[in-house]
C-alpha positions as CSV (number, residue, x, y, z in Angstrom):
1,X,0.0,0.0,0.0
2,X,1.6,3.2,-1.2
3,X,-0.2,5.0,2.1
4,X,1.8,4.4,5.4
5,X,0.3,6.8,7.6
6,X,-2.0,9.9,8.1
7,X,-0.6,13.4,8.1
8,X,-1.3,16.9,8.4
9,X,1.1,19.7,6.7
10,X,0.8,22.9,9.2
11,X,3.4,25.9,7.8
12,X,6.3,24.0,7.8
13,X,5.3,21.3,10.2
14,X,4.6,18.2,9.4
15,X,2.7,16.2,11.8
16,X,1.8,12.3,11.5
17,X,1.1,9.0,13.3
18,X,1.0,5.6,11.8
19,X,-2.1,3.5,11.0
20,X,-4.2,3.0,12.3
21,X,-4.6,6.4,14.1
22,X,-6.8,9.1,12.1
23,X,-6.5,13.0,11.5
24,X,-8.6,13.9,14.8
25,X,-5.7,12.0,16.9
26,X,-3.0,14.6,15.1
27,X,-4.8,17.4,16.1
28,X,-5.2,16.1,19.5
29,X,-0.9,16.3,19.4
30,X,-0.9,19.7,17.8
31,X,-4.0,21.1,20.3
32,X,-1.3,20.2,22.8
33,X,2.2,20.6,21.2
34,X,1.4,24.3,20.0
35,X,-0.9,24.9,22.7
36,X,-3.4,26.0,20.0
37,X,-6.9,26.0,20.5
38,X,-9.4,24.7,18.0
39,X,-10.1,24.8,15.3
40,X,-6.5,23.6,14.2
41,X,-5.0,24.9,10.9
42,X,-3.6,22.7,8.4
43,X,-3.6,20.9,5.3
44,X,-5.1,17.0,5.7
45,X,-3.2,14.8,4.2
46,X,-0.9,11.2,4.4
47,X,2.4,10.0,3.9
48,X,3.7,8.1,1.8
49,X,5.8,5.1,2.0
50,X,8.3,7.2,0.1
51,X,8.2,9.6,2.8
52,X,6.0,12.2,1.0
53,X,3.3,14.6,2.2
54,X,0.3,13.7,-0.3
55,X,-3.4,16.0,-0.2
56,X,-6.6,13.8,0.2
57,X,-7.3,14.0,-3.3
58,X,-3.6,13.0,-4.6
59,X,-3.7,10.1,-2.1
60,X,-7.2,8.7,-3.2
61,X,-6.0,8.8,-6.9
62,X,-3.2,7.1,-5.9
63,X,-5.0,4.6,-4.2
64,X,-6.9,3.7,-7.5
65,X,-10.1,6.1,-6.0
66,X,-10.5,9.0,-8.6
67,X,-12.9,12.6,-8.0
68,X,-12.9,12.6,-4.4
69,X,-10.8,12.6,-1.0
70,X,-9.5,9.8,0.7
71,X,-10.0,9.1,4.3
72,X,-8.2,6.9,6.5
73,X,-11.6,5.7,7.2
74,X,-10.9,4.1,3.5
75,X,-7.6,2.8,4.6
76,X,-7.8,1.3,7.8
């Protein structure tokens, strides 16, 4: 599977956690890391085995799923 992990891109942070945690348990980590409070800001996204930061949309396409974003609700 060419998705390891989800991901969100915030400035030049990049926040992740491995499957099968989802995007609410990042923000959790950022809530508390950059003592923001909600809503958090960011770009939802995954990694890549590769190592690369990938938008919903260029992750479901690469997962075969085309005009729409992927959740990790699809993944795992």
């Amino acid at each position: 599977m060419p998705i390891v992990a989800v991901a969100i891109k915030f400035g030049d942070l990049l926040y992740t956690l491995p499957k099968p945690n989802r995007h609410h348990h990042i923000i959790a980590h950022m809530l508390h890391d950059l003592r923001e409070r909600a809503p958090v800001r960011g770009e939802q996204g995954f990694l890549t085995r590769e190592g690369n930061f990938v938008c919903r949309y260029c992750a479901a396409k690469l997962m075969g799923i085309e005009g729409r974003k992927l959740y990790s609700e699809d993944l795992w």
